[in-house]
C-alpha positions in Angstrom: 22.4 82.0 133.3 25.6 83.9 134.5 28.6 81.7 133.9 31.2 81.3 137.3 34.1 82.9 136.7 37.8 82.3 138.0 40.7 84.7 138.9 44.5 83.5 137.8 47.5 85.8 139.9 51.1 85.9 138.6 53.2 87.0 140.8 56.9 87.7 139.9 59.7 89.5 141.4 59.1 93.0 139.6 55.7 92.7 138.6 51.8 91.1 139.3 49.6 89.7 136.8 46.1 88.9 137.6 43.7 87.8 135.4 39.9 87.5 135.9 38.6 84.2 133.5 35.5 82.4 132.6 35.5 79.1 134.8 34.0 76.8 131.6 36.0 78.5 128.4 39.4 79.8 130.1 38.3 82.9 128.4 40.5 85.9 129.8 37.6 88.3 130.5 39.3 91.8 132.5 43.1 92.0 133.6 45.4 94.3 135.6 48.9 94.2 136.3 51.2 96.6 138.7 54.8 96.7 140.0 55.4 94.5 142.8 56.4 96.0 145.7 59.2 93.3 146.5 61.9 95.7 148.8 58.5 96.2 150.5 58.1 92.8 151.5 55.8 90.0 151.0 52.7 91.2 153.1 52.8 94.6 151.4 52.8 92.3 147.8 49.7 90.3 149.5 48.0 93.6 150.1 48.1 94.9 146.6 46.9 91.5 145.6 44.1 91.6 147.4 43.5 95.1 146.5 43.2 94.5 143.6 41.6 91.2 143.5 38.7 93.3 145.7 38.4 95.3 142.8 38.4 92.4 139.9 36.4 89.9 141.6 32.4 89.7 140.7 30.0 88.3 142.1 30.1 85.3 140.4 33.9 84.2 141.3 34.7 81.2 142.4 38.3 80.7 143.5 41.8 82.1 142.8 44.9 80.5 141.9 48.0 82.2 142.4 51.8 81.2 141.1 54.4 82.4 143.0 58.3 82.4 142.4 59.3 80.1 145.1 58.8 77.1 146.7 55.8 76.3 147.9 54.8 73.1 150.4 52.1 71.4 149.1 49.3 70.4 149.9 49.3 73.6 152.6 50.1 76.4 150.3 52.9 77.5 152.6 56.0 79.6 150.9 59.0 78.4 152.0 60.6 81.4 150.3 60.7 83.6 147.4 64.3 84.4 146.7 63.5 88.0 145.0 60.7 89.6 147.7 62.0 90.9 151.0 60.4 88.9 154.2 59.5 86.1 152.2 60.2 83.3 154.4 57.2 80.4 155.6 54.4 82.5 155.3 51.0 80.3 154.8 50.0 82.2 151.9 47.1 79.7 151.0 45.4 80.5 154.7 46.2 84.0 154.5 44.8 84.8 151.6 41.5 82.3 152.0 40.9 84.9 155.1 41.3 88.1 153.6 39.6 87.4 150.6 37.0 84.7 152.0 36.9 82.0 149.1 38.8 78.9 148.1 42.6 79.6 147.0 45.2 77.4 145.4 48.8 78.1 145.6 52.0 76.9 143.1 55.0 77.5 142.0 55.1 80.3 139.2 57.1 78.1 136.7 54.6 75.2 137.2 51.8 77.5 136.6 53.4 78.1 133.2 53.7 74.6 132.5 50.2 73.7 133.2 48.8 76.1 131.0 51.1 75.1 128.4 50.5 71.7 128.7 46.7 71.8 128.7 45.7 74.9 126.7 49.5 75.7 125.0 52.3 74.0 122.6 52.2 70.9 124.8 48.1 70.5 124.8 47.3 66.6 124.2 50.9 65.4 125.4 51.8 62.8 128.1 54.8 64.2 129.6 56.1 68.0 129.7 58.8 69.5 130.9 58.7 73.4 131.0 61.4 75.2 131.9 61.5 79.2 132.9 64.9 81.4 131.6 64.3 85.0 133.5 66.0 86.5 136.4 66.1 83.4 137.8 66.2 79.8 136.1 62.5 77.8 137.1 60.8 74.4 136.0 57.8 72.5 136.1 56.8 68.7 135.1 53.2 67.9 134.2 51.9 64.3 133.9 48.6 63.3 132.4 47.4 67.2 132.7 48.1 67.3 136.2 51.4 69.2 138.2 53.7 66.5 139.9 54.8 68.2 142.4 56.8 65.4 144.6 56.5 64.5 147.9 56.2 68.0 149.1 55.5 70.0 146.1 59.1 70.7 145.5 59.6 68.9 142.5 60.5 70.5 138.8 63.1 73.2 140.3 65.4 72.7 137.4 67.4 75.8 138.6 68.8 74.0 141.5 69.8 71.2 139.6 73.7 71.0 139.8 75.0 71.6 135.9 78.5 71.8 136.7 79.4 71.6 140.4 82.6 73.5 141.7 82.5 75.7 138.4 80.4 78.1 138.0 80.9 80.3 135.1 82.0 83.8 136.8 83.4 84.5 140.4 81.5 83.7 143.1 81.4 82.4 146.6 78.7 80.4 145.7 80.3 77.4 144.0 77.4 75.1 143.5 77.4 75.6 139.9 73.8 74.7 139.7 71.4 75.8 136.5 70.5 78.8 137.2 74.5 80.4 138.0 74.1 79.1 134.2 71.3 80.0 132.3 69.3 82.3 134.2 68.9 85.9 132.5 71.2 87.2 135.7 74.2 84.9 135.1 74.0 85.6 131.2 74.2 89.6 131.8 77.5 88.5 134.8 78.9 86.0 131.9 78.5 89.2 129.1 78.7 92.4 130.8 78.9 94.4 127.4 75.3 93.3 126.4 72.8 96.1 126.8 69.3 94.2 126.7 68.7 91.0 127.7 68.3 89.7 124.0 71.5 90.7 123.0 72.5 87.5 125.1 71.6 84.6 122.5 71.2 86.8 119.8 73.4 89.1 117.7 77.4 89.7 117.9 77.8 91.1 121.4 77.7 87.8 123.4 78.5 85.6 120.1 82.0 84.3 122.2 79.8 82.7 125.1 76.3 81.4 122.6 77.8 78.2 121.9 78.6 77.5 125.5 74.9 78.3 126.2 73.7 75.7 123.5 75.7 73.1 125.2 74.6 73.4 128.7 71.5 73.9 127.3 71.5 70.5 126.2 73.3 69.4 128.8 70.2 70.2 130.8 68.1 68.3 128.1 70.1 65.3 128.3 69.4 64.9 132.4 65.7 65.8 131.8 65.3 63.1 128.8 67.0 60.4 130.6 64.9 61.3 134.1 61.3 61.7 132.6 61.1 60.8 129.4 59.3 63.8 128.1 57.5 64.3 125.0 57.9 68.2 124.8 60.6 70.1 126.6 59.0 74.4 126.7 60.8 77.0 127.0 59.7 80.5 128.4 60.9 83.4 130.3 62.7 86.1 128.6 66.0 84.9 127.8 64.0 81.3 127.1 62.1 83.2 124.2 64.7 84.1 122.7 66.4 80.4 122.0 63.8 80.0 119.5 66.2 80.7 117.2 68.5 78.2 118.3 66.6 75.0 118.5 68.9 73.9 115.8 71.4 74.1 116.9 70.9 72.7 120.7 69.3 69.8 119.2 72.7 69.2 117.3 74.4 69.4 121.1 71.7 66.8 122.2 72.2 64.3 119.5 76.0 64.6 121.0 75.1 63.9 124.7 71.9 61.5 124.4 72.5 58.1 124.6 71.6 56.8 121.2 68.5 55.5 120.5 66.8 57.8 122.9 63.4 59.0 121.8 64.1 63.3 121.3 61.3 65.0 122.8 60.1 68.2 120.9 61.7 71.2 121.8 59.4 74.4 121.8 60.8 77.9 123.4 58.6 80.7 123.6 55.1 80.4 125.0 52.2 80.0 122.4 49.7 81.1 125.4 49.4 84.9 126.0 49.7 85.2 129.9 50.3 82.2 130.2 51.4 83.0 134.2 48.3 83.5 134.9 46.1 81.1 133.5 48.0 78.5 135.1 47.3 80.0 137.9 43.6 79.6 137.0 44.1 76.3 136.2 45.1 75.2 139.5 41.7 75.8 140.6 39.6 74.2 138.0 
């Protein structure tokens, strides 16, 4: 008997991920990825997707899922925008892509994807609560409950970028003065904070940005702190490229934690860096199942 088969798309702000997997094992089976045409705008992204989904697909496929880096309004599928594709804004991505392609699609948040496959199949798998949170050219998050993405009232919930870190202040000039997460943490603000870094890992590791790391651990756990005391989460993962790369750190934020946490407060683990290879998009291809 031929076994179905699912199809898992990642799409990010430079680059697409799609994934064609077996629908019973999560097996990744065939993949392609390509450039994402973002200054292009979002239907010429949605083409290529579906160009190449065309030439992925078998017989046997049963549904996509697809993360994308924005919020999304649930239970529609409607983008409300994606901050780093041109002409991104309110497009019903769920009905527009159940036309072209003619089979059931899901739609979610990229960071929640990663979350989900964490949390069922990942460093999470068998946990209550997790909280994942997404350090790349922008700062995203995701919260998964009993295996399942809570999403809120609208499917909004679990953007930890836009969380307010420390309002009025943000860390370089700015006419944004929100001072949210992501004007923190993300992998842009990090290269604004150190300018003399010349890869993105030369941010939490080594002696170029040494004089800005310890600030990092703190808001770090600064972030910790508000997710611990909101949720309650038995694992806290890391991912993205500059999230990766506090795996070396875990020490030492957990020593800024112990600082801010009200005592007696259960410490959830802490994991950065994913265990789940692609794990974009099977997320994405767990949203269907």
């Amino acid at each position: 008997m031929v076994q179905a088969d699912v199809i898992g798309i990642d799409m990010g702000g430079t680059k697409c991920a799609i994934g064609l997997f077996d629908r019973s094992t999560l097996e990744l089976r065939e993949h392609v990825t390509f450039p994402t045409r973002a200054q292009d705008g979002f239907s010429a992204v949605l083409d290529d997707i579906v160009a190449a989904v065309t030439k992925l697909r078998t017989p046997e496929t049963a549904s996509i899922g697809i993360g994308i880096p924005g919020l999304v309004h649930q239970p529609d599928g409607v983008l409300i925008k994606a901050p780093n594709i041109a002409n991104s804004e309110n497009i019903a991505v769920k009905k527009k892509l159940e036309k072209m392609l003619k089979m059931p699609v899901s739609v979610g948040n990229d960071s929640q994807c990663f979350v989900l496959a964490e949390a069922l199949m990942g460093s999470a798998k068998g946990k209550k609560v997790v909280v994942g949170i997404t350090f790349g050219t922008g700062v995203g998050g995701g919260i998964v409950i009993d295996g399942k993405i809570f999403g809120g009232a609208h499917g909004y919930a679990g953007e930890i970028g836009h969380m307010l870190l420390s309002p009025g202040t943000p860390p370089y000039k700015t006419d944004d003065m929100r001072g949210e997460v992501e004007q923190f943490l993300s992998g842009t603000a990090m290269g604004k904070r150190c300018e003399e870094a010349h890869a993105p890992e030369d941010y939490l590791n080594g002696a170029v940005c040494s004089f800005m790391q310890p600030d990092i651990y703190r808001e770090v756990a600064w972030l910790c702190t508000n997710l611990i005391h909101l949720v309650d989460p038995d694992v806290i993962v890391f991912g993205g490229s500059a999230g990766y790369a506090l795996h070396k750190h875990i020490e030492e934020i957990t020593a800024e934690l112990e600082k801010w946490i009200l005592p007696g407060t259960p410490l959830p683990e802490i994991v950065a860096g994913s265990t789940r290879e692609k794990a974009g998009m099977l997320g994405a291809a767990l949203l269907t199942i």
